[in-house]
C-alpha positions in Angstrom: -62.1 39.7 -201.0 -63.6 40.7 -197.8 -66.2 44.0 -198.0 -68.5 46.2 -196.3 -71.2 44.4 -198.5 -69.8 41.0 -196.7 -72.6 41.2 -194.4 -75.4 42.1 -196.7 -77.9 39.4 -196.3 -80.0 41.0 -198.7 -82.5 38.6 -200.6 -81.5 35.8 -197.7 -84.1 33.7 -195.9 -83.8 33.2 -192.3 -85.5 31.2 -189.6 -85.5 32.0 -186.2 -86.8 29.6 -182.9 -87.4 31.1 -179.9 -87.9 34.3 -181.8 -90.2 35.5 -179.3 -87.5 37.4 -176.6 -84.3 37.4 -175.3 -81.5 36.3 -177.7 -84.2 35.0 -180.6 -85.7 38.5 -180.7 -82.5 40.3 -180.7 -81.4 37.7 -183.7 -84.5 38.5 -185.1 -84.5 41.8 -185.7 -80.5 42.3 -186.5 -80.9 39.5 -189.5 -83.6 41.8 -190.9 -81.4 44.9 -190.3 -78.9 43.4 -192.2 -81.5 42.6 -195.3 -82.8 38.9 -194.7 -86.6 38.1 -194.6 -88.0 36.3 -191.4 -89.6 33.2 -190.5 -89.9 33.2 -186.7 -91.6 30.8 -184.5 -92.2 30.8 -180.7 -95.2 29.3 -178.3 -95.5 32.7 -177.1 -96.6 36.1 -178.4 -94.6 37.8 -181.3 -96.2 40.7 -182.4 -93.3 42.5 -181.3 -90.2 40.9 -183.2 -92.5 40.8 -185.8 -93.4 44.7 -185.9 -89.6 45.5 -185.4 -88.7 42.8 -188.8 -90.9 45.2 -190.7 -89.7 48.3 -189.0 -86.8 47.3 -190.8 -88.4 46.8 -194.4 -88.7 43.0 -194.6 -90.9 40.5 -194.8 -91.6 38.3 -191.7 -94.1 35.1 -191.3 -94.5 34.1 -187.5 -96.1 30.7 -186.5 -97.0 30.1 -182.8 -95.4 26.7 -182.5 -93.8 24.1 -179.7 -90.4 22.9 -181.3 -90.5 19.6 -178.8 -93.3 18.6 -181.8 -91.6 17.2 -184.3 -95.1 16.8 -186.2 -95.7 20.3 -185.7 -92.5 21.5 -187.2 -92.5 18.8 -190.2 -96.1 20.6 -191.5 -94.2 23.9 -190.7 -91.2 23.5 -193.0 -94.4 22.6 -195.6 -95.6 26.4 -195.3 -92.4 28.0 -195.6 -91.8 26.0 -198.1 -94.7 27.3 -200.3 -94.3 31.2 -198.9 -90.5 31.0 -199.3 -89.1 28.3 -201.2 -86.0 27.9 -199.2 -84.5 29.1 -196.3 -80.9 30.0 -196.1 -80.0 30.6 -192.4 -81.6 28.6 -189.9 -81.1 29.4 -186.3 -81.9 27.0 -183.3 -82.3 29.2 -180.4 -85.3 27.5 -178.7 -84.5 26.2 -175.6 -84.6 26.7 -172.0 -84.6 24.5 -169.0 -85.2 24.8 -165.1 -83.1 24.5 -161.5 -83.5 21.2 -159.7 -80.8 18.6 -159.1 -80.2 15.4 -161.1 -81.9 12.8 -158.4 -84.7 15.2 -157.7 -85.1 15.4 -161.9 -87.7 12.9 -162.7 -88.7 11.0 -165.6 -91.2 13.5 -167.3 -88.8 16.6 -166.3 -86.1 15.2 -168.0 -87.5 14.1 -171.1 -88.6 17.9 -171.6 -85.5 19.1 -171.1 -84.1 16.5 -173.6 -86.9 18.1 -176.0 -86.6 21.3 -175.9 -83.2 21.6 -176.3 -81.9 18.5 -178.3 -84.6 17.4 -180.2 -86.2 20.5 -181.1 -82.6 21.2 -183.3 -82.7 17.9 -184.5 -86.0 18.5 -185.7 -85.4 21.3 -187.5 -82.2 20.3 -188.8 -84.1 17.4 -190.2 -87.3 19.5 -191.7 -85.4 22.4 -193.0 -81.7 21.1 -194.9 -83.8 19.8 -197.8 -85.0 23.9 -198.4 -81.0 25.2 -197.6 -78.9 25.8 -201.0 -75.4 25.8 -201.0 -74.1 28.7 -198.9 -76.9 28.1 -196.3 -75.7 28.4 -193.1 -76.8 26.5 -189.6 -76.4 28.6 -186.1 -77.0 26.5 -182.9 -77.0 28.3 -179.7 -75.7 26.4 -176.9 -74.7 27.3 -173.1 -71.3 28.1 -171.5 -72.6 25.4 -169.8 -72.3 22.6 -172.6 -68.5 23.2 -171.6 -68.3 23.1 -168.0 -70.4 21.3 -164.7 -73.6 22.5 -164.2 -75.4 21.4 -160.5 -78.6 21.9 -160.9 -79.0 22.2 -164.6 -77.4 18.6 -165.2 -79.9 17.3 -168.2 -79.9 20.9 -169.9 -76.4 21.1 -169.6 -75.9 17.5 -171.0 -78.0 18.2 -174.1 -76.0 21.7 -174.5 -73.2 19.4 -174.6 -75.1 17.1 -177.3 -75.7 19.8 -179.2 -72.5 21.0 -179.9 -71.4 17.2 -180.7 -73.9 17.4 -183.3 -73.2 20.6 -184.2 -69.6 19.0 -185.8 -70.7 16.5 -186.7 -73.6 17.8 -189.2 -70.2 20.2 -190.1 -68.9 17.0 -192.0 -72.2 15.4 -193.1 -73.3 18.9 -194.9 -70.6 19.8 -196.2 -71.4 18.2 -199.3 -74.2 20.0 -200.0 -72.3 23.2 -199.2 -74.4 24.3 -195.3 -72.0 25.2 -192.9 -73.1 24.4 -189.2 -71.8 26.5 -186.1 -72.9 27.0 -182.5 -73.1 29.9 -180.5 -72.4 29.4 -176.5 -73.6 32.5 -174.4 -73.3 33.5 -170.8 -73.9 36.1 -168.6 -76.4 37.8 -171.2 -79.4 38.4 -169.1 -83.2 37.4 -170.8 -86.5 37.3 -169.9 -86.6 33.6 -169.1 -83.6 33.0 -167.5 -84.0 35.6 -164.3 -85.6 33.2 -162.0 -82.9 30.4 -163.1 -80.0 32.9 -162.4 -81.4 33.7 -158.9 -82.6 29.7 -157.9 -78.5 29.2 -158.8 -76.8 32.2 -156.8 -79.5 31.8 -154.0 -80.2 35.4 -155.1 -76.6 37.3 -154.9 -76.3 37.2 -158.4 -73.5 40.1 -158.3 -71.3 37.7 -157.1 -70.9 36.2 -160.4 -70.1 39.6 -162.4 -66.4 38.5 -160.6 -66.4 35.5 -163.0 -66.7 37.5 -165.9 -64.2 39.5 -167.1 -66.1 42.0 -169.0 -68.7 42.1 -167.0 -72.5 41.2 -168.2 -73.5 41.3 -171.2 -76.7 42.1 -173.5 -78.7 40.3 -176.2 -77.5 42.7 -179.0 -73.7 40.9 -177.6 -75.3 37.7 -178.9 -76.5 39.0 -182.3 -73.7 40.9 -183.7 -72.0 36.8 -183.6 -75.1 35.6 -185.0 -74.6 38.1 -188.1 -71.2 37.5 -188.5 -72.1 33.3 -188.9 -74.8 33.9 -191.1 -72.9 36.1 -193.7 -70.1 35.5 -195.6 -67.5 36.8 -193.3 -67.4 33.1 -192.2 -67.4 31.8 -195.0 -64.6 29.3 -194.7 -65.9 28.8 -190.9 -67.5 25.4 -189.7 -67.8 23.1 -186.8 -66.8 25.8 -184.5 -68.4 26.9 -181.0 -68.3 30.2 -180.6 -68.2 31.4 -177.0 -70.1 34.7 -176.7 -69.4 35.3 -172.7 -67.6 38.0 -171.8 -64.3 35.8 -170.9 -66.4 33.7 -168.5 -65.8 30.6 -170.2 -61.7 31.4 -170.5 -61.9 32.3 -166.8 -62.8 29.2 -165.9 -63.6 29.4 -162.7 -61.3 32.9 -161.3 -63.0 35.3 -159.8 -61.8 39.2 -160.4 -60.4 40.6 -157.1 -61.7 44.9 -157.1 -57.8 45.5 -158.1 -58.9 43.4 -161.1 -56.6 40.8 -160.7 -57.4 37.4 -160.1 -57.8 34.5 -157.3 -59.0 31.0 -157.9 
């Protein structure tokens, strides 16, 4: 029977990437408002998240760390390990990427991008399913732009795409164990490290693409509330799914909103 007390993710475990700002922080701190203990990890500062995790009455370990390292997160998984025992909610949101096209990508860009955003989940996918019980659950957040062409942010978008391949496929492989696996697509959700990105791919008249989305932009509290609602037991029975968190963009798929608010191609 569905509840109120669905939601409670009181006594739960949950690691965050990319925990630092944006859509990681916002996770962050709704998972602990909701009753889980943190394990966050970021290459930058997170005093912050970390202050607003105990602001809400639960625990929260932080560890400064570079997900591309695959060493680094294998000795990671060995500390929460011993401070936690297991984690049941593990959230990939690490990522990131940068404007340039595919020929003028070279050989050391594109294996970053390929690292930060494919095999950092793979690494923690890896490090962290042996400490998941059953009922764990797996979020990966991807990009509208796993679904759709994406000049100028070919690699990043390709490994979006990868993913969310993986994504259903660790679905089937898990479910076994009893860890369902999920990703979360945003767009138009404004962060810290995407304002230069957004402006390098509207050439600066980034208003132009509020006609693309229906309900207009969005905020990183948008992206948590989904978060919340794959990491209790409200989805429950849900798994292999992508979950587009984009204010219609994706479904718009290319129409633009006319100030009547209908549409034109």
């Amino acid at each position: 029977m569905t509840t109120p007390t669905s939601t409670d993710l009181t006594g739960k475990i949950a690691l965050v990437t990319g925990a630092a700002q944006g859509i990681g922080a916002a996770a962050a701190v709704a998972l602990a408002a909701f009753g889980a203990d943190l394990a966050i990890c970021d290459r930058q500062d997170m005093s912050e998240t970390l202050a607003a995790i105990k602001a809400c009455g639960r625990r929260g370990e932080s560890e400064v760390l570079d997900v591309r390292d695959g060493l680094s997160v294998a000795d990671w998984s060995k500390k929460i390990a011993a401070q936690y025992s297991r984690v049941d909610i593990l959230v990939n949101n690490a990522g990131g990427g940068f404007y340039s096209s595919f020929l003028d990508t070279n050989a050391k860009g594109q294996q970053a991008l390929v690292d930060e955003n494919f095999s950092s989940v793979t690494h923690f996918v890896r490090e962290f399913t042996s400490l998941m019980p059953a009922g764990s659950t797996i979020i990966n957040v991807t990009s509208i732009e796993a679904s759709r062409a994406a000049p100028g942010f070919g690699i990043y978008a390709a490994m979006k795409a990868a993913v969310e391949s993986l994504t259903k496929t660790l679905a089937l492989e898990l479910a076994p164990q009893g860890i369902r696996v999920n990703a979360l697509a945003p767009d138009a959700i404004p962060t810290p490290g995407d304002e230069s990105l957004g402006d390098a791919a509207t050439q600066g008249a980034r208003e132009a693409y509020d006609r693309k989305i229906p309900l207009g932009w969005g905020n990183i509290d948008d992206a948590s509330g989904p978060i919340i609602f794959l990491a209790s037991d409200l989805s429950r029975f849900v798994t292999g799914t992508i979950l587009h968190v984009d204010g219609g963009s994706h479904a718009a798929a290319g129409w633009s909103r006319r100030d009547d608010g209908t549409y034109s191609p």
